[in-house]
C-alpha positions as CSV (number, residue, x, y, z in Angstrom):
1,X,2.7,1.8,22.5
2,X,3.9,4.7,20.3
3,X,7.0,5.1,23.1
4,X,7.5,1.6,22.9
5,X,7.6,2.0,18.8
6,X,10.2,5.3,19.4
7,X,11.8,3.6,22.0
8,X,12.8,0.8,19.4
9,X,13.4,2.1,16.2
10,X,15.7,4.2,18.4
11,X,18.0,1.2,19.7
12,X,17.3,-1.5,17.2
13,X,20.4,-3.0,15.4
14,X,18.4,-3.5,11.7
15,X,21.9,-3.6,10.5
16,X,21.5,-6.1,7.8
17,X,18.6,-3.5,6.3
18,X,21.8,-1.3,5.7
19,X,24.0,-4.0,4.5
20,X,21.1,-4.2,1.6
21,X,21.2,-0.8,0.6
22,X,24.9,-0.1,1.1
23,X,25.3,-3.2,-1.2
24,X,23.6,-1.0,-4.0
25,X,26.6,1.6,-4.0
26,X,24.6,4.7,-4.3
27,X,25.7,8.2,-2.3
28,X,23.3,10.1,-0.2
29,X,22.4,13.4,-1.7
30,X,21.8,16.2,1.0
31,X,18.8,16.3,2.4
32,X,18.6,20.7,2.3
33,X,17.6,21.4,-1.2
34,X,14.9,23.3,-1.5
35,X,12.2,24.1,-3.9
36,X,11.3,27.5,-5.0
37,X,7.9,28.3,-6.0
38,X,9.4,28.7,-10.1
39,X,11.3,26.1,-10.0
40,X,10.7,22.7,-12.0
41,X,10.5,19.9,-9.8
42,X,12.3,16.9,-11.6
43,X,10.8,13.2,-11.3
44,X,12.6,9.9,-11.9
45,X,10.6,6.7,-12.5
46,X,11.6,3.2,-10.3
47,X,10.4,0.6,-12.2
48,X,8.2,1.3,-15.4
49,X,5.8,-0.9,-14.5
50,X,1.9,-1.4,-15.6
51,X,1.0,0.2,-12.5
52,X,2.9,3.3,-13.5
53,X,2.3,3.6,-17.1
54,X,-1.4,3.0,-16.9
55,X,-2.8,5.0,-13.2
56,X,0.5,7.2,-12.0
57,X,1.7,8.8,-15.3
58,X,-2.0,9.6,-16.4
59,X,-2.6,11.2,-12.9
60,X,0.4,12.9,-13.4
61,X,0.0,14.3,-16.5
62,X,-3.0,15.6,-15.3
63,X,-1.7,18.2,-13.0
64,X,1.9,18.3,-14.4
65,X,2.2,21.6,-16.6
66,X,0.3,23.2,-14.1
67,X,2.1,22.7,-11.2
68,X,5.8,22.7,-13.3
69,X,6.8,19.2,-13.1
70,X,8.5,16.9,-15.3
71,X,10.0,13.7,-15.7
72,X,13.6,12.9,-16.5
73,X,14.9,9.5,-15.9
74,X,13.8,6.0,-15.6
75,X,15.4,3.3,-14.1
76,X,14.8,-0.3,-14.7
77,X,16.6,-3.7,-14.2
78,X,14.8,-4.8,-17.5
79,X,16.5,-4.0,-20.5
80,X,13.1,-4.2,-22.3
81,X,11.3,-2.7,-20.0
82,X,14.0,0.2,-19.6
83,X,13.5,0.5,-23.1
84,X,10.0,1.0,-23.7
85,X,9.9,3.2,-20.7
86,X,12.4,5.5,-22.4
87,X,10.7,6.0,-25.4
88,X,7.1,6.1,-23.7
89,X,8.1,8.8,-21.8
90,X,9.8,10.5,-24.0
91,X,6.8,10.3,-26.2
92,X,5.0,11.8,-23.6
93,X,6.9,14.7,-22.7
94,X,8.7,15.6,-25.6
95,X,12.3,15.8,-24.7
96,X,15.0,13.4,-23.7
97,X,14.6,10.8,-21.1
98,X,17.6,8.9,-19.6
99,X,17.4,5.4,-19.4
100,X,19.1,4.0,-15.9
101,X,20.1,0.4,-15.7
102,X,19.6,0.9,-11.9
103,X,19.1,3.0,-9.5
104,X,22.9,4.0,-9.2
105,X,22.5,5.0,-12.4
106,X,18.9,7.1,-11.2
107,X,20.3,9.0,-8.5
108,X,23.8,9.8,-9.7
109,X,21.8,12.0,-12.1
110,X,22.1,15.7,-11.0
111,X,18.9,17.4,-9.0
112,X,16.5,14.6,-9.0
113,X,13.4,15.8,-6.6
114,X,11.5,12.6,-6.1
115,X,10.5,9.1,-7.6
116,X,7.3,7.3,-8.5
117,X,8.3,3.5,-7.1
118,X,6.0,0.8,-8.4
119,X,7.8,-1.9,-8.8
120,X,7.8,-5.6,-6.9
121,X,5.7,-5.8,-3.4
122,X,8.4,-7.1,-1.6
123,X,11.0,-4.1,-2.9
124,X,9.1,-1.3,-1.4
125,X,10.4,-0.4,1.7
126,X,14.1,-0.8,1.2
127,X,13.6,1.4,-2.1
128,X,12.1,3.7,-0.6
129,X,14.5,3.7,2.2
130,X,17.2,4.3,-0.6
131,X,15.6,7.1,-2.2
132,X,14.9,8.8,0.8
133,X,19.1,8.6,1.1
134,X,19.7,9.7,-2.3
135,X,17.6,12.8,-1.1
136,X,14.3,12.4,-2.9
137,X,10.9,12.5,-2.4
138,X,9.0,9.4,-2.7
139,X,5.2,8.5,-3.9
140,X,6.0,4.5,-2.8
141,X,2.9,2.1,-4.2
142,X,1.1,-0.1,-1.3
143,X,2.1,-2.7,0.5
144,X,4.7,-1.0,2.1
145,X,6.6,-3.5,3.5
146,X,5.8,-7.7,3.3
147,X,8.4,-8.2,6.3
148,X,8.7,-6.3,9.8
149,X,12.0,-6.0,9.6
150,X,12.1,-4.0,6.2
151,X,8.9,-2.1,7.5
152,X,10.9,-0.8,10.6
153,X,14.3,-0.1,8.8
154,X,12.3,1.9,6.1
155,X,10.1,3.9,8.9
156,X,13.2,4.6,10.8
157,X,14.9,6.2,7.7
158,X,12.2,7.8,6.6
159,X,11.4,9.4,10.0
160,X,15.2,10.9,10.3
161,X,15.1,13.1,7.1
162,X,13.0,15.6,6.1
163,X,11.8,13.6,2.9
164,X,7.8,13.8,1.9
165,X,6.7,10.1,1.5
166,X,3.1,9.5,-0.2
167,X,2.3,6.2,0.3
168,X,-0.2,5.2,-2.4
169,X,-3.4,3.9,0.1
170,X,-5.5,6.5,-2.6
171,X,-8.6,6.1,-0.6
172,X,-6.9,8.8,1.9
173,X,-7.8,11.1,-0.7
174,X,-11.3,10.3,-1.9
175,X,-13.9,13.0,-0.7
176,X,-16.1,9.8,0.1
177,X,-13.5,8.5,2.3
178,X,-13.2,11.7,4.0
179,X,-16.5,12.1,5.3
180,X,-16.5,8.6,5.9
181,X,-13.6,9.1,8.6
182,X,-15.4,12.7,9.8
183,X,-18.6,11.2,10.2
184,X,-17.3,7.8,12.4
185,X,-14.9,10.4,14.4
186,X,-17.5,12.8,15.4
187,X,-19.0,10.4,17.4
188,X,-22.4,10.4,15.3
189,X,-22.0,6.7,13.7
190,X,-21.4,5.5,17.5
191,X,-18.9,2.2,18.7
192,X,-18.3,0.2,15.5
193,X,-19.0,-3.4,16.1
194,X,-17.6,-4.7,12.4
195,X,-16.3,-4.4,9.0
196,X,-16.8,-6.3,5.8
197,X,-14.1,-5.9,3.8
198,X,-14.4,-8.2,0.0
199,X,-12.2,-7.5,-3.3
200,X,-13.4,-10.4,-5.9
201,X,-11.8,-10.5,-9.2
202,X,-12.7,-13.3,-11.8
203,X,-9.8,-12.1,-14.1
204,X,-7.8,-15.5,-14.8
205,X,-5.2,-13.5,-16.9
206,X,-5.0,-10.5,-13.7
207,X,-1.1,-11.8,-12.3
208,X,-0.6,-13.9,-15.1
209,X,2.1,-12.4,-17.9
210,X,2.8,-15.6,-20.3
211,X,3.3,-13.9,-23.4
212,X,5.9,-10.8,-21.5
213,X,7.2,-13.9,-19.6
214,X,8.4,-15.6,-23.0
215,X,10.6,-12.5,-23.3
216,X,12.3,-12.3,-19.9
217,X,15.7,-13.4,-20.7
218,X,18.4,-13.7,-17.8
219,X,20.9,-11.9,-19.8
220,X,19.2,-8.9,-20.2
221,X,17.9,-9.0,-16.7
222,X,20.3,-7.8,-12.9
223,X,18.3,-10.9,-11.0
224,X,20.5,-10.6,-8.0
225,X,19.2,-6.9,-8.0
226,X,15.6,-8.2,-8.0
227,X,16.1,-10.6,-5.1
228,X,17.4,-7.8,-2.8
229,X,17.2,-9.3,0.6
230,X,15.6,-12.2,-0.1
231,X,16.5,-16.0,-0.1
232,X,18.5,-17.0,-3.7
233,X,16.3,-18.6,-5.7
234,X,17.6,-19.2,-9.4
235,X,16.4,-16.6,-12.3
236,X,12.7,-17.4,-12.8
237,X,11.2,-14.9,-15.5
238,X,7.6,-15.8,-13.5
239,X,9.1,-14.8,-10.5
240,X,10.1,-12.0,-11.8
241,X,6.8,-10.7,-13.4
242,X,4.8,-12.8,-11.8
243,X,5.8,-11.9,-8.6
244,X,2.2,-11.6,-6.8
245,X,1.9,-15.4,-7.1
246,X,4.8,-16.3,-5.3
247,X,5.7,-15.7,-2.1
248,X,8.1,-14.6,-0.5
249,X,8.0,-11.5,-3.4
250,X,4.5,-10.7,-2.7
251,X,2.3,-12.1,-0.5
252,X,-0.5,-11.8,-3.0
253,X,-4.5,-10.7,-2.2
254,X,-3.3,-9.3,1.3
255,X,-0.4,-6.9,0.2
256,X,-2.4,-6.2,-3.1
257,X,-6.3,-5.5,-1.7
258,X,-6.2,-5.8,1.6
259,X,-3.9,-3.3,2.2
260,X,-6.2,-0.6,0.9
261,X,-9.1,-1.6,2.4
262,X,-7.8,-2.1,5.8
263,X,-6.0,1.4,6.0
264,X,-9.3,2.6,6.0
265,X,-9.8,1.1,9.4
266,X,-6.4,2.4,11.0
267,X,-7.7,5.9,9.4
268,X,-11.3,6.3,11.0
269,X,-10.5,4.3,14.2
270,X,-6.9,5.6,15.0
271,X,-6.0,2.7,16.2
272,X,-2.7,1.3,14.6
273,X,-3.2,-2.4,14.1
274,X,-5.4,-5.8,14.9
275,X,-4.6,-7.1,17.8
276,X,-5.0,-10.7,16.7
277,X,-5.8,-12.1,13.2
278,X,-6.9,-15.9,11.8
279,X,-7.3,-16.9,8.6
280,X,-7.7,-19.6,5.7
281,X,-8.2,-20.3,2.1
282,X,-6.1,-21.9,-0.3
283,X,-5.6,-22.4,-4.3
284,X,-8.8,-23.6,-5.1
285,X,-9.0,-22.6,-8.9
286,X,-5.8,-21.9,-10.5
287,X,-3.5,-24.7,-10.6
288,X,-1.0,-22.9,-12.2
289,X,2.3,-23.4,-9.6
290,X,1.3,-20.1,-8.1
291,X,2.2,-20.3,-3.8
292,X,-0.3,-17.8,-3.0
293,X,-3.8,-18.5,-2.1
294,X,-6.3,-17.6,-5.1
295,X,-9.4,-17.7,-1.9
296,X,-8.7,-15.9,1.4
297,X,-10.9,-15.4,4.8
298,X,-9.0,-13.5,6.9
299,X,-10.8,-12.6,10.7
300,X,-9.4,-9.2,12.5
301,X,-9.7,-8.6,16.3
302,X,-9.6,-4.9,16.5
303,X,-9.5,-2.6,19.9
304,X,-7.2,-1.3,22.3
305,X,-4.7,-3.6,23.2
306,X,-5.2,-2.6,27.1
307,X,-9.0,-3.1,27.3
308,X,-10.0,-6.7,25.7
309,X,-13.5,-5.7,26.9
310,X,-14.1,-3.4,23.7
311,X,-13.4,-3.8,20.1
312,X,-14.9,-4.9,16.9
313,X,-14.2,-7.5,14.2
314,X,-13.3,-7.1,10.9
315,X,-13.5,-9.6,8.1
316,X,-11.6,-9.5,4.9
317,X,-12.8,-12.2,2.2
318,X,-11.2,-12.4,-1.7
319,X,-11.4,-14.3,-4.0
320,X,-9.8,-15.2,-7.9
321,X,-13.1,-16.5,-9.4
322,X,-16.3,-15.1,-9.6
323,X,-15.8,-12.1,-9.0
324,X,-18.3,-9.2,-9.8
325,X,-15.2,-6.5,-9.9
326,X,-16.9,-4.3,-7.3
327,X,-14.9,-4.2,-3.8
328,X,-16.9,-3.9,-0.9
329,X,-16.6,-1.5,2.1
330,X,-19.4,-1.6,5.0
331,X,-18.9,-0.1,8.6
332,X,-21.8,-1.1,10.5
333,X,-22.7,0.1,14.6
334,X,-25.5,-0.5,16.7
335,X,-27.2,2.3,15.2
336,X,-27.2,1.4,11.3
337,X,-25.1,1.0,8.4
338,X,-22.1,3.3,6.6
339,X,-21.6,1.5,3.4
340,X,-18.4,3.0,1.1
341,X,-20.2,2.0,-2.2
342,X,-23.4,3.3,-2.1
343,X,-21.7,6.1,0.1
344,X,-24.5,6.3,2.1
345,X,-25.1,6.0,5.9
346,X,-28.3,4.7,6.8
347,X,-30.6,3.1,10.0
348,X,-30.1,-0.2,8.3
349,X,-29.7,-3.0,11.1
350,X,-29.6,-0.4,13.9
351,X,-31.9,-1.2,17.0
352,X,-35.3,-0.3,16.2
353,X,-37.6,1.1,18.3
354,X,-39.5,-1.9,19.0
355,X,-36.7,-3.7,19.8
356,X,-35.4,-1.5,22.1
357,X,-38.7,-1.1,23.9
358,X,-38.6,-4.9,25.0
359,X,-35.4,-4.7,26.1
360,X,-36.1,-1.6,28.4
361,X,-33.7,0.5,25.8
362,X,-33.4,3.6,24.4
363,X,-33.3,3.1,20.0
364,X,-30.1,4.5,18.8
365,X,-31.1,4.5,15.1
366,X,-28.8,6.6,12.4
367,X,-30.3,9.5,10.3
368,X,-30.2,8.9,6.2
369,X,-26.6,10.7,5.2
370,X,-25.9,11.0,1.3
371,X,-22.4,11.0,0.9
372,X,-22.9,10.8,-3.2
373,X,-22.5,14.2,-3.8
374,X,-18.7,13.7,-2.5
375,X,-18.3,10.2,-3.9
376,X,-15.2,9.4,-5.8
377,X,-16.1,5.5,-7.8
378,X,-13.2,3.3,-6.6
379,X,-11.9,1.6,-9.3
380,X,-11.1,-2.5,-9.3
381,X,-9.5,-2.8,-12.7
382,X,-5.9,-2.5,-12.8
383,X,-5.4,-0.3,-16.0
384,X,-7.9,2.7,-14.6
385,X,-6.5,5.2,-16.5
386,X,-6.0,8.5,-14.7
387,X,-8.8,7.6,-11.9
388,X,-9.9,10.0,-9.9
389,X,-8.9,8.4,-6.3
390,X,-5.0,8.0,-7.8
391,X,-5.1,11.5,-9.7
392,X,-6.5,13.0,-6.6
393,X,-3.5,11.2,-4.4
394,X,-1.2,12.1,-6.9
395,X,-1.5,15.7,-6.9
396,X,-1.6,15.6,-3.4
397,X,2.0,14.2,-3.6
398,X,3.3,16.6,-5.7
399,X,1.5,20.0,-4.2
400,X,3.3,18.1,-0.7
401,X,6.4,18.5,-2.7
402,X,6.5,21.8,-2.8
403,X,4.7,22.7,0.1
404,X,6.8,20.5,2.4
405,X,3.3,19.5,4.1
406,X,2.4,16.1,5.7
407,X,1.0,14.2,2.2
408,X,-2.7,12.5,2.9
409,X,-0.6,9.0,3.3
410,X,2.3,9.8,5.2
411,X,4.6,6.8,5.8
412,X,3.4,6.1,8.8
413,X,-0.3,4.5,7.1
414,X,2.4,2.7,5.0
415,X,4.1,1.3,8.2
416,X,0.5,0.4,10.0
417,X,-0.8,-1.4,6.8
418,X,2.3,-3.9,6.8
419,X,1.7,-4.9,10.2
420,X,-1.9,-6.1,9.1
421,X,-0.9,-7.7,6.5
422,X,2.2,-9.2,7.7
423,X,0.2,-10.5,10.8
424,X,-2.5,-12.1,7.7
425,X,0.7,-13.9,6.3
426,X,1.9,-15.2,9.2
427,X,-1.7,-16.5,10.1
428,X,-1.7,-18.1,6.5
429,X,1.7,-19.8,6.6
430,X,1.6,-21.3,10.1
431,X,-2.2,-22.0,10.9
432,X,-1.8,-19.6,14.2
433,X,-3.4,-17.2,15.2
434,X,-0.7,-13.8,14.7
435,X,-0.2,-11.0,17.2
436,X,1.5,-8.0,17.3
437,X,4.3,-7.6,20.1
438,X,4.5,-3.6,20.8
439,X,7.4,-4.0,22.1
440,X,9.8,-5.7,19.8
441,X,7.8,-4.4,16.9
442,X,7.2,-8.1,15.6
443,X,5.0,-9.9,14.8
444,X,4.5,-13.3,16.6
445,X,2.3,-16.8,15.8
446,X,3.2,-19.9,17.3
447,X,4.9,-18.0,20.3
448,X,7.9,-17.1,17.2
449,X,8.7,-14.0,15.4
450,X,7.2,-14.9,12.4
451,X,9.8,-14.7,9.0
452,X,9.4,-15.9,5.5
């Protein structure tokens, strides 16, 4: 599979990808700048989004004076948003900030390092694909990519430079998470046979932005920016900040939760992506013209693609209503039960003794593990402040900066999670079941590459 993958990003003709980013006029910077230990590394900010002000910029600021960084620019489409961001920042850091009114603007700016990008689901890849050829670094929020074709023109740049990419799946960072992927690795947890994945929120206000919405004004907005590659659609201030309602901008509870949790699988298991997903749901609560489902089942066939005989299932359940804010992580084998809230690995549900003894079996049960001691709390709120998964992931990022290491997240968990959840949206749009051609790098239901 992986020579089939190199084998295609090689020769494929993604040439519309370029078209996108050659449409935005910027000049690639050269790739050979490099940091010396004194010198100050200089950020730039994509998008000054909520996600950035409230969980990047106070991880940042945790680690920045000590490890001499500092932020210099932000770029927003948004005049207010530009604004704000501008005088936050500065607030912040105490000297001048520029204010870009794109990302022209961003990168024509002398000796910018990297970028924090947090800004529309659907944006992601391609942006990060530009910075990357303006030169810069990149800690690029989850989901990477909501369509196959931006997730393999991204990859592909990213893979020919020598650029550090973070992708922001936090949990790669979490000490928790970490033994977690140890502990399944070594062998000691034995075959997984499933995965219950849930992320409930009950937060009716979560993607909804009436009063900013009120203030979106076409005229102080680059719309034909915002829609990048996608189909036109008149200026729609919801669809703007909004955009996690509406597809195809976001494809909603996937890209947004599902994402994170499901990296974990790719992590402990290795393997890359599901080999078939179903799923359903719908808008069973908020009538409020979102496109989006508000409830979502999705079920994962997970194993290797050459031997149907082994595997595991993994189920993925969210919902926008009674929600107890508390996302759920449990591994579970033959043996007994690794559970990523209580971070503890127990004999629960492993085959007892007895049971094994009728059976003419040998019991398999797990030893009690305590993973507390390690445990970073994950976070379901979106304004968590400087948590410790993000601040953790963060300063990863920017020690990677300097060190030129492999970041926890490297692009490639970025790359894996959008097939997942691209194979969960095309299970959701056409009612098919949705599998992965290695070959093509597509995704397929209904025997068709599956597009928005």
């Amino acid at each position: 599979m992986e020579n089939s993958r190199r084998d295609f990003l090689k020769t494929s003709s993604l040439a519309a990808a370029s078209v996108y980013l050659g449409a935005m006029g910027f000049a690639a910077k050269s790739y050979g700048r490099i940091l010396g230990a004194n010198d100050r590394v200089r950020m730039g900010v994509v998008g000054f989004s909520d996600r950035f002000r409230n969980s990047h910029l106070p991880s940042f600021m945790q680690h920045y004076k000590e490890l001499n960084f500092e932020i210099v620019a932000v770029s927003d489409i948004w005049k207010l948003r530009r604004e704000e961001g501008q005088a936050y920042l500065k607030s912040k850091f105490d000297h001048d900030v520029s204010a870009c009114r794109n990302n022209d603007e961003l990168y024509a700016i002398k000796n910018i390092d990297g970028v924090f990008l947090s800004t529309a689901d659907f944006q992601h890849a391609l942006l990060c694909a530009e910075a990357v050829k303006a030169g810069c670094d990149v800690y690029c929020e989850k989901p990477f990519a909501e369509t196959m074709d931006d997730a393999i023109f991204a990859l592909k740049t990213v893979k020919d430079s020598d650029r550090i990419v973070q992708i922001g799946s936090q949990r790669r960072s979490g000490s928790n998470y970490k033994a977690a992927e140890q502990f399944i690795k070594s062998g000691q947890f034995g075959p997984i046979t499933m995965v219950e994945l849930t992320w409930n929120v009950n937060q009716p206000g979560r993607w909804r932005r009436p009063a900013l919405v009120a203030k979106c004004k076409a005229e102080d907005l680059d719309w034909k920016r915002f829609l990048l590659n996608r189909p036109h659609e008149d200026f729609d201030p919801r669809k703007y900040l909004e955009y996690r309602l509406f597809w195809p901008y976001s494809s909603g509870q996937p890209g947004q939760w599902m994402s994170h949790q499901i990296d974990t699988v790719h992590w402990f298991t290795g393997l890359q992506h599901p080999r078939s997903v179903v799923a359903n749901g719908g808008i069973y609560t908020w009538k409020d013209g979102r496109r989006n489902w508000d409830t979502t089942t999705a079920v994962f066939d997970y194993g290797p693609a050459d031997d149907l005989s082994t595997g595991f299932q993994v189920v993925f359940m969210s919902r926008m209503s009674n929600g107890d804010e508390n996302p759920k992580e449990i591994y579970y084998s033959n043996g007994g039960t690794l559970n990523l809230n209580t971070n503890k690995i127990t004999p629960e549900g492993g085959l007892t003794e007895r049971a094994a003894k009728e059976m003419g079996l040998q019991a398999n049960l797990l030893p009690v593990k305590d993973l507390s001691e390690l445990a970073m709390k994950v976070e379901s709120g979106a304004n968590t402040g400087g948590d410790p998964l993000t601040s953790a992931h963060v300063r990863n990022f920017m020690e990677c900066m300097r060190s030129r290491q492999q970041p926890n997240a490297p692009v490639e968990a970025g790359y894996y999670h959008s097939i997942a959840n691209i194979m969960t949206n095309a299970a959701i749009h056409t009612g098919a079941k949705a599998t992965f051609d290695t070959t093509t790098q597509q995704v397929m239901a209904n025997g068709k590459v599956f597009k928005y």
